[in-house]
C-alpha positions as CSV (number, residue, x, y, z in Angstrom):
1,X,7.7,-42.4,137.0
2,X,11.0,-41.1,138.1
3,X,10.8,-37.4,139.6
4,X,13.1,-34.6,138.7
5,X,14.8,-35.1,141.7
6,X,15.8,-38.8,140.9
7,X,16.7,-37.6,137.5
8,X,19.1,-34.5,139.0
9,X,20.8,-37.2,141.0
10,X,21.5,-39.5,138.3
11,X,22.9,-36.5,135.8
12,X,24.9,-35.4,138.8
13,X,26.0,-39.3,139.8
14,X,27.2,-39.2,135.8
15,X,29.1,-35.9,135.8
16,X,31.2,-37.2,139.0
17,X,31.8,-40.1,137.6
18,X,33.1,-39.1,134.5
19,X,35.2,-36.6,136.5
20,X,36.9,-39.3,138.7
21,X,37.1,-41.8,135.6
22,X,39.0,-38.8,133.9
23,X,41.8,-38.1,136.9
24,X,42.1,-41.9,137.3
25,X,42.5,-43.1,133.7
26,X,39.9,-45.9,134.5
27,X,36.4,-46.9,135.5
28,X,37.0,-50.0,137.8
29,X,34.8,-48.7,140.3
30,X,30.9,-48.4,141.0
31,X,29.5,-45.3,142.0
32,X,27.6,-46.0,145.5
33,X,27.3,-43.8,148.4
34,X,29.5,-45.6,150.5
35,X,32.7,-45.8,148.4
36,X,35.5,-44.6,149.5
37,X,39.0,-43.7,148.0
38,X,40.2,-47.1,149.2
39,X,38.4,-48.8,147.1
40,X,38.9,-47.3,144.3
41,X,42.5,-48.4,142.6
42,X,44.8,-45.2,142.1
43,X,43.3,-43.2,144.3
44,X,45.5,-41.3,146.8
45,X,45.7,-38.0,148.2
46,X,47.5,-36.5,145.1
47,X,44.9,-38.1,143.0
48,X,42.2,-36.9,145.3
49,X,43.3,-33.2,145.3
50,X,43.2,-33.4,141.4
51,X,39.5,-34.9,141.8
52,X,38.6,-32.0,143.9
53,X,39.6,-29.5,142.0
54,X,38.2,-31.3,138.6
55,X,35.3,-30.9,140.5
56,X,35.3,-27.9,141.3
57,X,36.1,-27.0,137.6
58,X,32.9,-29.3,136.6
59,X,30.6,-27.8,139.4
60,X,31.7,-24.1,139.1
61,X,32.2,-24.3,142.8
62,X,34.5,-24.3,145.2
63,X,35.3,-26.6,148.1
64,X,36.6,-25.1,151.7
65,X,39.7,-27.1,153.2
66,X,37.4,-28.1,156.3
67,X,34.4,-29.6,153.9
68,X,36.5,-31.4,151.9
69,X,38.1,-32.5,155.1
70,X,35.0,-33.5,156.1
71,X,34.2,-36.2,153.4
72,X,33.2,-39.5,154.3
73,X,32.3,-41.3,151.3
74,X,30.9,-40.5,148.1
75,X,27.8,-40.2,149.2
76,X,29.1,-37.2,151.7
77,X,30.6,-35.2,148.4
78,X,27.4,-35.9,146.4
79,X,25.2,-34.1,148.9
80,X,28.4,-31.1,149.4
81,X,28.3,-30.5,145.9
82,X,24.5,-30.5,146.1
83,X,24.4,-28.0,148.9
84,X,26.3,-25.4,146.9
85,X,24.2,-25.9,143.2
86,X,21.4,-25.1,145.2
87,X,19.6,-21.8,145.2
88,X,20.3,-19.3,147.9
């Protein structure tokens, strides 16, 4: 049985993915916690900035400089955008 959690994950997984597919103009890339902007053809820091902010427009949120500075790997922006959907 797959818990809410799990499920939450997955839908929020999906909405990145379609975000980054949408900036890119492809989806030659699989969404694991470890991928980075490297791997990922087309994706450089003006297509990273337009991400971000595609993001932000999906999320309702908004990033600070030194977070998004911060990012690691996809895995390290899935749990910043979880941080800030979560109650306070």
């Amino acid at each position: 049985m797959t818990s809410t959690k799990t499920m939450e994950l997955e839908e929020l997984r999906g909405r990145i993915r379609r975000t980054v597919i949408a900036v890119l103009g492809h989806d030659r890339f699989e969404m694991r916690d470890d991928l980075t902007a490297r791997d990922v053809e087309g994706w450089d820091s003006l297509t990273h900035m337009s991400i971000i902010t595609g993001l932000e427009k999906e999320f309702g949120v908004r990033f600070k400089l030194k977070e998004i500075n911060k990012l690691k790997n996809m895995g390290s922006l899935i749990e910043l955008i979880r941080s800030k959907l979560e109650p306070t």
